[in-house]
Every structure is written in structure tokens, then in C-alpha cells.
C-alpha positions as CSV (number, residue, x, y, z in Angstrom):
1,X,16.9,24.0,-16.3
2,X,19.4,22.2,-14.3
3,X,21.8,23.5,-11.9
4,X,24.9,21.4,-10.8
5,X,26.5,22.3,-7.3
6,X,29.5,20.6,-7.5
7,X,30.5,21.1,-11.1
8,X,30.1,18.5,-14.4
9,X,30.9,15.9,-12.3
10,X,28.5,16.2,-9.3
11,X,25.1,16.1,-8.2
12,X,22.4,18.6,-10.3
13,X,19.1,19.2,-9.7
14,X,16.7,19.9,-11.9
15,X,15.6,18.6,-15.1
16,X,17.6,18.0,-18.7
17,X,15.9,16.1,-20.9
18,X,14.0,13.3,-19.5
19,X,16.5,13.1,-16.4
20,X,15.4,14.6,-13.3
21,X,18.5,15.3,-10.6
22,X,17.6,15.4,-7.1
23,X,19.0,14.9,-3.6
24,X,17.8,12.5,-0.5
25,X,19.7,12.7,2.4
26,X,22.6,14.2,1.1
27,X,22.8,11.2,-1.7
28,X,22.8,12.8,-5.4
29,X,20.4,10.4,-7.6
30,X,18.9,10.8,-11.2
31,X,15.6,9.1,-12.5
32,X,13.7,9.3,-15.4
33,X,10.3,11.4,-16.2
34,X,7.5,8.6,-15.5
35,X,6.0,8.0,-18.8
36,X,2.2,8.8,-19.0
37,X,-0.2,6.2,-18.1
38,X,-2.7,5.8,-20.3
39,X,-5.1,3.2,-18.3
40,X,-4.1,4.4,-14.5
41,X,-6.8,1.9,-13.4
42,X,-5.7,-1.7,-14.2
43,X,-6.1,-4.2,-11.1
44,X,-2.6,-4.5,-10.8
45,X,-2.2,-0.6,-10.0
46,X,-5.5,-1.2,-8.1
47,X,-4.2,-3.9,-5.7
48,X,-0.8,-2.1,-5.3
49,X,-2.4,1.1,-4.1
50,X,-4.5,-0.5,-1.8
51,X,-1.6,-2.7,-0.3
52,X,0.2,0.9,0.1
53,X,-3.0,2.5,1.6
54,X,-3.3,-0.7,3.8
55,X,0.0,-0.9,5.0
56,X,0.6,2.8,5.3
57,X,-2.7,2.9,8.0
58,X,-1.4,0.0,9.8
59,X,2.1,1.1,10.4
60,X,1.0,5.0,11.5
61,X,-1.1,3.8,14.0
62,X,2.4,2.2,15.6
63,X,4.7,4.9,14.6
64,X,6.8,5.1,17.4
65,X,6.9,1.1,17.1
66,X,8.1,1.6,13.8
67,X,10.8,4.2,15.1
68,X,12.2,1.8,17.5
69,X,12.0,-1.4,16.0
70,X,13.7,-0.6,12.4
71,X,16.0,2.3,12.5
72,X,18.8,0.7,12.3
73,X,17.4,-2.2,9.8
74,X,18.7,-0.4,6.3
75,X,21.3,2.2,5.7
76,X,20.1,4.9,3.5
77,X,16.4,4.4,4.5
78,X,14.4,5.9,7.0
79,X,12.4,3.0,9.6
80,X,9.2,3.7,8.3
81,X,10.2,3.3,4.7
82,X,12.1,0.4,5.7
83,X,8.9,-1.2,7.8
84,X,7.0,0.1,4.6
85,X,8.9,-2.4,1.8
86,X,8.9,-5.4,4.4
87,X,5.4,-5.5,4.9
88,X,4.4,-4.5,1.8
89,X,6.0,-7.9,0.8
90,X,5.3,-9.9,3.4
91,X,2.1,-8.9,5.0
92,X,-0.6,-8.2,3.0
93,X,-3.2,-11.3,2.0
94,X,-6.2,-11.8,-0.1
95,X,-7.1,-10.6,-3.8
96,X,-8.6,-7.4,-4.7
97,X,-10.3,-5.8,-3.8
98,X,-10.7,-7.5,-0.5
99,X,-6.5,-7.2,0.8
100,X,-6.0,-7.6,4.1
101,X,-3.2,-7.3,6.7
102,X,-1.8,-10.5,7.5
103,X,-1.2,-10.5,11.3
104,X,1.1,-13.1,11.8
105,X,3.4,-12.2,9.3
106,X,3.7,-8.8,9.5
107,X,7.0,-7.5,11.4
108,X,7.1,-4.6,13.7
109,X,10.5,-4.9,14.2
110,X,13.4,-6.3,12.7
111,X,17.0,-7.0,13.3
112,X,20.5,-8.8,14.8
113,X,19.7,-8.8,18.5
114,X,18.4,-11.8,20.0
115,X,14.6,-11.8,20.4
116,X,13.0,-13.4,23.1
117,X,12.5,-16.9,24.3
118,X,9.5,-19.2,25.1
119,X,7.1,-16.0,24.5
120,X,3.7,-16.0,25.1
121,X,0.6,-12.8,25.4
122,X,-1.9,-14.2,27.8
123,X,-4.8,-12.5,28.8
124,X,-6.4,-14.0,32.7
125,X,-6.9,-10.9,34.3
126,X,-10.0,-8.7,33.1
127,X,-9.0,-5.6,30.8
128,X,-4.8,-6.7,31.0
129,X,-2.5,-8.8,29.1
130,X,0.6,-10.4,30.5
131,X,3.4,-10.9,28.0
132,X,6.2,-13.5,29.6
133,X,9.0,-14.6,28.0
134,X,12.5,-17.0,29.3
135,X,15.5,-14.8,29.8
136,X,18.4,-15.6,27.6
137,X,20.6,-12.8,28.4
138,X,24.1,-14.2,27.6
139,X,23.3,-15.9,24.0
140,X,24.5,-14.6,21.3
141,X,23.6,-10.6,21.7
142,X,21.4,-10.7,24.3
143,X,21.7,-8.4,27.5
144,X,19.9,-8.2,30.8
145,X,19.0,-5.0,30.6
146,X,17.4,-5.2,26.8
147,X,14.0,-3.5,26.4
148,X,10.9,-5.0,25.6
149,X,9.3,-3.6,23.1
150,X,5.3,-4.3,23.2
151,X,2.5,-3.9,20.9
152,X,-1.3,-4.8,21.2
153,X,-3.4,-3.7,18.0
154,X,-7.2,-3.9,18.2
155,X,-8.0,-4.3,14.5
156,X,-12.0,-3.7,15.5
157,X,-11.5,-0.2,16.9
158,X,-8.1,0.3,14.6
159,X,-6.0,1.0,17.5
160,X,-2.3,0.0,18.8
161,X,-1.3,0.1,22.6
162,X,2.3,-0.4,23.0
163,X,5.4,0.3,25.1
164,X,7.8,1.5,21.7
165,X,11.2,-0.5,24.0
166,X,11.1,1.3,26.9
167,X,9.8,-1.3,28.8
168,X,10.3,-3.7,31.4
169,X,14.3,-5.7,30.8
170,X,14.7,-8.9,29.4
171,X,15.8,-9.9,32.9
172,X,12.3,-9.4,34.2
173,X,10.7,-12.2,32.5
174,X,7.5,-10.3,32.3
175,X,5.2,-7.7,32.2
176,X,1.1,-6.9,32.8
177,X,0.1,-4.0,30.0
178,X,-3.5,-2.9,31.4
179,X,-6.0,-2.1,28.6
180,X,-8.6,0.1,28.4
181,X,-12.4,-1.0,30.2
182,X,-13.6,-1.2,26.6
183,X,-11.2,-3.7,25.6
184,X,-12.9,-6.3,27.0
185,X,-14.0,-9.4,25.1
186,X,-12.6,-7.4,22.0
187,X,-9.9,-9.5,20.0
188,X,-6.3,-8.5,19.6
189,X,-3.2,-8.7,17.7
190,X,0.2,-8.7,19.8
191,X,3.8,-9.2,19.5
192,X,7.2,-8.9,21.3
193,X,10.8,-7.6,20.4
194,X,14.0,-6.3,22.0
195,X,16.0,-3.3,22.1
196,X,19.6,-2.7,23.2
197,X,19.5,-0.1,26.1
198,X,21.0,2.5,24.0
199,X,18.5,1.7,21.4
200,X,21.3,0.8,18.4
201,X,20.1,-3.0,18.1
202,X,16.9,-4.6,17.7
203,X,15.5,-8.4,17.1
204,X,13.1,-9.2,15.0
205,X,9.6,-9.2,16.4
206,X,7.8,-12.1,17.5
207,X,3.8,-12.6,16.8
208,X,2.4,-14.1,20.2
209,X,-0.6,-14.6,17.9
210,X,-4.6,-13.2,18.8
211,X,-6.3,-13.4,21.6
212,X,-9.2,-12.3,23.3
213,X,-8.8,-9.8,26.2
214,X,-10.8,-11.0,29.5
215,X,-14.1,-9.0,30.2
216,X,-14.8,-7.7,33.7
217,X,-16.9,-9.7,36.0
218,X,-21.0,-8.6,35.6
């Protein structure tokens, strides 16, 4: 049975019919009853629910990333729902059952603020990585004191180190993130983005590409 709160011509929730009511966020929204599947196995349905699994393990792993980088990308939508439908679309490769992330496309970030220029991840120091970029504080968005927002993913050992922008300033130019001892000669994933300094804007993120992180001398 359905019960409406704010008489025939507001929200319900509930059920009549085949019309379920229900409320998200304080937005009233109706949907249908999913008809039954007979065959809930087809590839298609396969290959979806391993992109969704895929993604899904990916984009926990850099939660607070995730927080930063697109909560203010779409209205109505929490950022790891919204960082969910991006990559979903944009950054899984290969056929099933063999999907993979795609590295270089997939977005940790996304937004209006300027991102950065003439980035680079470089690793010449055993067990660290030194992201550098050019500061163009003054174009378009861009402040001084924007924070870098940093993320290395070791997709060997399935784990992210990152600095979720509240970093080093875009002024700086640079930074040295020091990895674990057992990073070394493991390769890794990275990228770069920007956050305002209240943390309202962010730029998209940049892939610096992968690299392989400098082993201690023997």
C-alpha cells in the first residue's frame, strides 16, 4: 500500500500497481517494478556486472580521491556515483571476460578549475616520486594557493597512495610523495588535479602516465 505525504499531488512511497514511489535526497521519484529476467546470465549482463565490480574496486580503494575530486561535478548525485557513471563509460577496456581498467583514461577528478601545466610524475630518488608541474595561477580560474590533489595506484598490490587536495599549492611547483620500501621496482599508475582552497572547484585530473618507482641501492 502506498502512502502519500504531501497529499494527491506529492510524493508517495510505497507501491500501487507496478509503480514504486520513493525518495532520494529529498527528490520524490517513481519507477517501475523490474520485470523478471528470465536468462540473468547473458554476456551483456555478464560484462556490465564485471565493469560495475571492476570500477566499484578501483574507485574504493581512492575514496577520499573520489570525495574531493567530484563533489561538485553533478547536482543531484553523490561523487562516488558521479565518478561511478564516468568511468564506467570511459574507463574500462577489453572483452569479457577479461575487462580491465584503462589507466589513462580513467578520471579521478573532474571539473571547471584549471588543471595543471607542463605536468610530469618522475621517479629518480629510490622508494619516492616527484610530481612537478608549471604554475599558472592567474589563467582562467587558477589560484596560487590551489591544492594538489595526488594519487599513485599500485595495480600489483591493489593499492592507492594519495594526498585527497590537501597538498602542496599550485604555487609550489612541486612535490616528493615517499612510498613505501616495498614499492620499489613495482610499477605505478599516477595522476594530478586541483582544488580551490575551500574545496568548491576542481579540474579535471591529469594521467602523468606509469612508471616504475626507483629501487634502493643493493
Amino acid at each position: 500500500m502506498a502512502k502519500f505525504s504531501k497529499g494527491i499531488l506529492g510524493g508517495f512511497s510505497g507501491k500501487v500497481g507496478n509503480v514504486v514511489g520513493s525518495s532520494w535526497k529529498g527528490i520524490d521519484y517513481m519507477r517501475s517494478k523490474p520485470n523478471k529476467v528470465n536468462d540473468p546470465k547473458t554476456e551483456a549482463q555478464l560484462t556490465q556486472r564485471q565493469k560495475f565490480a571492476l570500477v566499484n574496486a578501483f574507485l574504493k580503494k581512492i575514496k577520499p580521491v573520489i570525495q574531493a575530486g567530484f563533489k561538485n561535478n553533478i547536482k543531484r548525485m553523490t561523487a562516488f556515483n558521479s565518478a561511478m557513471s564516468y568511468n564506467l563509460k570511459n574507463a574500462v577496456t577489453g572483452s569479457y571476460p577479461n575487462l580491465q581498467i584503462d589507466y589513462p583514461a580513467a578520471m579521478v577528478a573532474r571539473g571547471d578549475l584549471i588543471p595543471g601545466q607542463n605536468a610530469l610524475a618522475e621517479s629518480n630518488t629510490a622508494n619516492q616520486i616527484t610530481f612537478s608541474w608549471t604554475d599558472n595561477a592567474g589563467i582562467g580560474s587558477a589560484k596560487a594557493d590551489d591544492a594538489a590533489l595526488i594519487l599513485v595506484y599500485n595495480p600489483d598490490k591493489d593499492r592507492a597512495i594519495y594526498i585527497p587536495g590537501n597538498g602542496p599549492e599550485r604555487q609550489e611547483e612541486s612535490y616528493a610523495l615517499m612510498l613505501p620500501d616495498t614499492y620499489g621496482g613495482d610499477t605505478v599508475e599516477t595522476w594530478l588535479a586541483f582544488v580551490s582552497s575551500d574545496g568548491t572547484e576542481a579540474s579535471d585530473s591529469t594521467y602523468l602516465g606509469s612508471l616504475t618507482v626507483t629501487e634502493p641501492s643493493p
